[in-house]
N, C-alpha and C positions, 0 to 999 in steps of 0.2 A: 394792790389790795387783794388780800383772797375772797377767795368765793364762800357763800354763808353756808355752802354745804362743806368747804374745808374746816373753816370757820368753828362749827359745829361739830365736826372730825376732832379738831382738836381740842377742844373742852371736854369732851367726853373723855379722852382720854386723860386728860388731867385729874379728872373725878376717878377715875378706872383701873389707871396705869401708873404706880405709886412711885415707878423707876422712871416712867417718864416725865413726870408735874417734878419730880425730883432734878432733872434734869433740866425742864425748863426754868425753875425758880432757881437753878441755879445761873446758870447762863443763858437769859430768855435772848438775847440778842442772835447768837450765835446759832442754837434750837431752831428757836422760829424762823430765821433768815433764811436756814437753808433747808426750810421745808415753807419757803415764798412767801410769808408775810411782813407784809408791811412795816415801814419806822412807827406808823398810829397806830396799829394793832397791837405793835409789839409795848408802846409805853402805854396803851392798855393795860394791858397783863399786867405789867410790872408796876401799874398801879394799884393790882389785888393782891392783896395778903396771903400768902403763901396756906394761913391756918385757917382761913375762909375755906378753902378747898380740902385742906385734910378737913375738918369740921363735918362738911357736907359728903367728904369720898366715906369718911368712919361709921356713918347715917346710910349708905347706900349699903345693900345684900351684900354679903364676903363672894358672893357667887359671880357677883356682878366686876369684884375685883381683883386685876393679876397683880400676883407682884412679884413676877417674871417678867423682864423687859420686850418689851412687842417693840419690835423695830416699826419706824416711823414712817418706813420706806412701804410697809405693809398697806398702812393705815392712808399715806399720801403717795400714790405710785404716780411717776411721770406721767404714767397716759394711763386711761380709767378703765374700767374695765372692759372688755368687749362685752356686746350683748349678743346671745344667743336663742 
């Protein structure tokens, strides 16, 4: 199970990231797997409607959305960041 701050990492970007909620509605299996979540997280998702999220991403600032792909690696990096 991931953690509520990946969790949250990744919803955001669902709302945000037009190349990436495109990606996971397309193949949430594969997407979410290999950025560590769960079989229940994953038929989570794929029990929300794909237009629920465009809906609410088209309602959020244009500012607020790329739609340029941001790699996932960015967003979920093996090891977190160092703090300084």
């Amino acid at each position: 199970m991931a953690d509520r701050e990946k969790r949250d990492r990744m919803l955001g970007m669902l709302l945000t990231d037009r190349k990436f909620a495109d990606a996971v509605f397309e193949d949430p299996e594969k997407v979410l797997t290999d950025l560590g979540f769960g079989a229940d997280e994953i038929e989570t998702i794929k029990g929300i409607k794909r237009e629920s999220f465009s809906h609410l991403s088209d309602k959020l600032d244009a500012r607020m959305t790329q739609n340029q792909r941001t790699s996932s690696k960015e967003c979920f990096p093996d090891e977190p960041p160092s703090k300084k």
